[in-house]
C-alpha positions as a LaTeX table, in Angstrom:
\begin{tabular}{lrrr}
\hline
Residue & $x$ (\AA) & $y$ (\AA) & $z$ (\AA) \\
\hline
Unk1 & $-45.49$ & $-11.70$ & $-30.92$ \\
Unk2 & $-43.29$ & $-13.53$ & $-32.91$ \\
Unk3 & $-39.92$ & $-15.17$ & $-31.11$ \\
Unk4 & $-37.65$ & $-13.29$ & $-33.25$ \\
Unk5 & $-39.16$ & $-10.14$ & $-31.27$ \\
Unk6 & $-39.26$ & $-11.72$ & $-28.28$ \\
Unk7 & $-35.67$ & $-12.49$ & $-28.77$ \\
Unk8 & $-34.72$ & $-8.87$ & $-29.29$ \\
Unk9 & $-36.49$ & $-7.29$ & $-26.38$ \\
Unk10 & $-34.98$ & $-9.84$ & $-23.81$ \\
Unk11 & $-31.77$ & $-9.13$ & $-25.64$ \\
Unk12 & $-32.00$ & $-5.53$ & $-24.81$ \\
Unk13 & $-33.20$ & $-6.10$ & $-21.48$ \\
Unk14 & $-29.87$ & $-8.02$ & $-20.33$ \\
Unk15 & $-27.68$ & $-5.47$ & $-21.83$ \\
Unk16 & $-29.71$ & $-2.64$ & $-20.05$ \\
Unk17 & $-29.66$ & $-4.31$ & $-16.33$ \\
Unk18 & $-26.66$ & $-2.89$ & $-14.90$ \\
Unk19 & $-25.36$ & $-5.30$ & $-11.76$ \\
Unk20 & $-23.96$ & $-2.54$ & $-8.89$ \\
Unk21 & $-22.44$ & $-6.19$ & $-7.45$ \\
Unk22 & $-18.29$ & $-5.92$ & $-8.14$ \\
Unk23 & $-17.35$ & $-9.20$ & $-9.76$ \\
Unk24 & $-14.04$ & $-10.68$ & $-8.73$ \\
Unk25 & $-12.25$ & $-12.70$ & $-11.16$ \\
Unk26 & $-11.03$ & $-16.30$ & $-10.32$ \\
Unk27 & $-7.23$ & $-16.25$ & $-9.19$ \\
Unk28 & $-5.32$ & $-18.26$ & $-12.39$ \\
Unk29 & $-4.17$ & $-21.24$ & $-10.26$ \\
Unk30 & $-8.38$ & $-21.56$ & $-9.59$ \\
Unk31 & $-9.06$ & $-21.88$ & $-12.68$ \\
Unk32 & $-6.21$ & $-23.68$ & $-14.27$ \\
Unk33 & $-6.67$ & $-26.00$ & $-11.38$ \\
Unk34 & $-11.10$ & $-26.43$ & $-12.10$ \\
Unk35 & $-9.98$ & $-27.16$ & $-15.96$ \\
Unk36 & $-7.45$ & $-30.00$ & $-14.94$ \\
Unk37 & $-10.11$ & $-31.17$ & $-12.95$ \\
Unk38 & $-13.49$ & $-30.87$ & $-15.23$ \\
Unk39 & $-11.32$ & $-33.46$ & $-17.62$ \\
Unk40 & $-10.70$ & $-35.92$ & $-14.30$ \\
Unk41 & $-13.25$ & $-36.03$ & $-12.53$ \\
Unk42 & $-15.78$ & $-39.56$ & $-12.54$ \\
Unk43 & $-18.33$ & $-38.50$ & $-10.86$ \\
Unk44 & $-21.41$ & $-36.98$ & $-12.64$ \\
Unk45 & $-21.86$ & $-35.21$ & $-9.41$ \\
Unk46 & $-18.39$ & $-33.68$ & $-8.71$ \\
Unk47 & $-17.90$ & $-29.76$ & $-8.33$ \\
Unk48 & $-16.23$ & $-26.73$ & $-7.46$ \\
Unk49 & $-16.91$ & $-24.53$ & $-4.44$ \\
Unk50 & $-16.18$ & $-21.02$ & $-3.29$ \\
Unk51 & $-16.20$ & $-21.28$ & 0.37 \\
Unk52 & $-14.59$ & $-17.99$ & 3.06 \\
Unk53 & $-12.98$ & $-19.83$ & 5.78 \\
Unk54 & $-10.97$ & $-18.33$ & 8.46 \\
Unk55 & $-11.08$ & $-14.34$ & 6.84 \\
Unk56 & $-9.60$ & $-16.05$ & 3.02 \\
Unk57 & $-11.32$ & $-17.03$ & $-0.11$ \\
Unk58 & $-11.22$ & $-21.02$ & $-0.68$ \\
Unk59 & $-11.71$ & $-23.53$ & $-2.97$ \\
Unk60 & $-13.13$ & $-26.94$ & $-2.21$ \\
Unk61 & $-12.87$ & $-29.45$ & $-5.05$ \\
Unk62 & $-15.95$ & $-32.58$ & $-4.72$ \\
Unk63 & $-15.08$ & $-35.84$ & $-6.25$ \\
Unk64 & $-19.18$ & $-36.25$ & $-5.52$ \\
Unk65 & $-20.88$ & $-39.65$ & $-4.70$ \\
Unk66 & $-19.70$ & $-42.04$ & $-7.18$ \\
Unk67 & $-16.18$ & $-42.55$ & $-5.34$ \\
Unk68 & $-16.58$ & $-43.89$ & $-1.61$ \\
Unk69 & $-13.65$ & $-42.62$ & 0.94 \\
Unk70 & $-12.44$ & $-39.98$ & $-2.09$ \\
Unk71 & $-11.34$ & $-36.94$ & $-0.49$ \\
Unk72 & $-11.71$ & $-33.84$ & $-1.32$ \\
Unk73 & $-9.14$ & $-30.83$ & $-1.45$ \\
Unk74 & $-9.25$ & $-27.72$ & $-0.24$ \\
Unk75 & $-6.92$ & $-25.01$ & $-2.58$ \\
Unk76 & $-6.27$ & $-21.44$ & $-1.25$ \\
Unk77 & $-6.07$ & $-18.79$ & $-3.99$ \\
Unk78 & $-2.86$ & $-19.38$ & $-4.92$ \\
Unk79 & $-3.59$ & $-23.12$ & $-5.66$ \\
Unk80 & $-1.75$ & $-24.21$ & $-2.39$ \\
Unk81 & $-3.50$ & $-27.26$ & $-1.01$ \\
Unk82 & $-4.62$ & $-26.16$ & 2.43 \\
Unk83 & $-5.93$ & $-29.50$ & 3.22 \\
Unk84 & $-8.42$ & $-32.65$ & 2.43 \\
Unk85 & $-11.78$ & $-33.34$ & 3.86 \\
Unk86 & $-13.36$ & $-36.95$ & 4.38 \\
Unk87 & $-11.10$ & $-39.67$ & 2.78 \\
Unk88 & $-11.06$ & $-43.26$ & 4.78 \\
Unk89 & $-10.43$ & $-41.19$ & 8.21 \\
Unk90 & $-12.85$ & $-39.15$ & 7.84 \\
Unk91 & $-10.85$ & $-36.02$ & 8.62 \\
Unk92 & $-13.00$ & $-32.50$ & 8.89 \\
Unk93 & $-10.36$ & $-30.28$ & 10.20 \\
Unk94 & $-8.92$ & $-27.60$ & 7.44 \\
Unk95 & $-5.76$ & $-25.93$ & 9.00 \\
Unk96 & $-6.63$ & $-27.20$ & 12.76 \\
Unk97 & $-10.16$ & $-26.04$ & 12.52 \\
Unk98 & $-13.59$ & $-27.80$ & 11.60 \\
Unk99 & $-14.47$ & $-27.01$ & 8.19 \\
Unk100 & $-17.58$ & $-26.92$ & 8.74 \\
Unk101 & $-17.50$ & $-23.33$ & 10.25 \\
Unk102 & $-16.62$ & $-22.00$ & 6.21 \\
Unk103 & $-19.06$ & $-20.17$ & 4.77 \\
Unk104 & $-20.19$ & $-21.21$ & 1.11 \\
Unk105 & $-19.98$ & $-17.64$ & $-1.11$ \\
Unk106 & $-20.97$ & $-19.75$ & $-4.34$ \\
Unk107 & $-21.09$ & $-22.97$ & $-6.81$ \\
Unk108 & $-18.24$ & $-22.36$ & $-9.45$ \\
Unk109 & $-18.37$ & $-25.50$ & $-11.62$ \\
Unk110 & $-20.30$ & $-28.39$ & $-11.78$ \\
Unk111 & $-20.01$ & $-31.65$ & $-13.83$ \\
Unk112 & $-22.68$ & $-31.22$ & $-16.79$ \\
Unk113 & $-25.06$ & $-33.95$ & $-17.32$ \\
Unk114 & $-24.54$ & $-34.13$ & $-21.03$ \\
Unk115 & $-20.76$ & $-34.42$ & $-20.17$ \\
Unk116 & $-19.67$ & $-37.69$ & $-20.44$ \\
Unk117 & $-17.19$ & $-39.75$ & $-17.39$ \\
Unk118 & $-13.92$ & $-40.81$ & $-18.87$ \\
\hline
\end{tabular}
C-alpha cells in the first residue's frame, strides 16, 4: 500500500471517530495569559496545568527546573492570581489550603524542544 493511501484511510478514520467527551474551551484570560507566557518562559521544561482545586477549574503556570526558588502561579479562570507555590519559602498553601490536595484534569502547554529560550 502506497503512503498516499495510507494517508487517506487514516484521514477518514479521524474524521469518522466521533468523541461523546464535551470539550470545554479555555476561558480568554487562560489563554491570553499561556501566550504571554510561551514567549517568557526560560526553561525548556516550563508548562501549563489544568488542575480542580477546591470545586473550581485552575491554572498552574511551571517556570520548570532551570530557575531555582522561581515560583509558580496559580490563575483562576478569570486570570486572577489565586496564589504562588514554592519560591525561596517554600510556600504550598493555595487560598489557606495545601495544594497538593488539587487534582490534575490535564497538561495544556508545554515548552517545545525545538523552541528556542530567549
Amino acid at each position: 500500500m502506497n503512503k498516499s493511501l495510507l494517508f487517506l484511510l487514516f484521514s477518514v478514520w479521524l474524521m469518522a471517530c466521533k468523541s461523546t467527551r464535551k470539550v470545554e474551551a479555555l476561558p480568554k484570560p487562560i489563554v491570553q495569559e499561556i501566550n504571554r507566557f510561551s514567549i517568557s518562559s526560560t526553561c525548556k521544561d516550563a508548562s501549563v496545568k489544568q488542575l480542580e482545586f477546591q470545586g473550581q477549574a485552575v491554572f498552574l503556570f511551571e517556570e520548570g527546573t532551570c530557575v531555582m526558588d522561581k515560583e509558580c502561579r496559580v490563575l483562576a479562570k478569570n486570570g486572577k492570581l489565586l496564589g504562588q507555590l514554592g519560591g525561596f519559602t517554600g510556600n504550598t498553601k493555595i487560598l489557606g489550603e495545601d495544594f497538593s490536595k488539587a487534582l490534575f484534569q490535564k497538561e495544556l502547554w508545554r515548552k517545545s524542544p525545538a523552541e528556542p529560550n530567549p
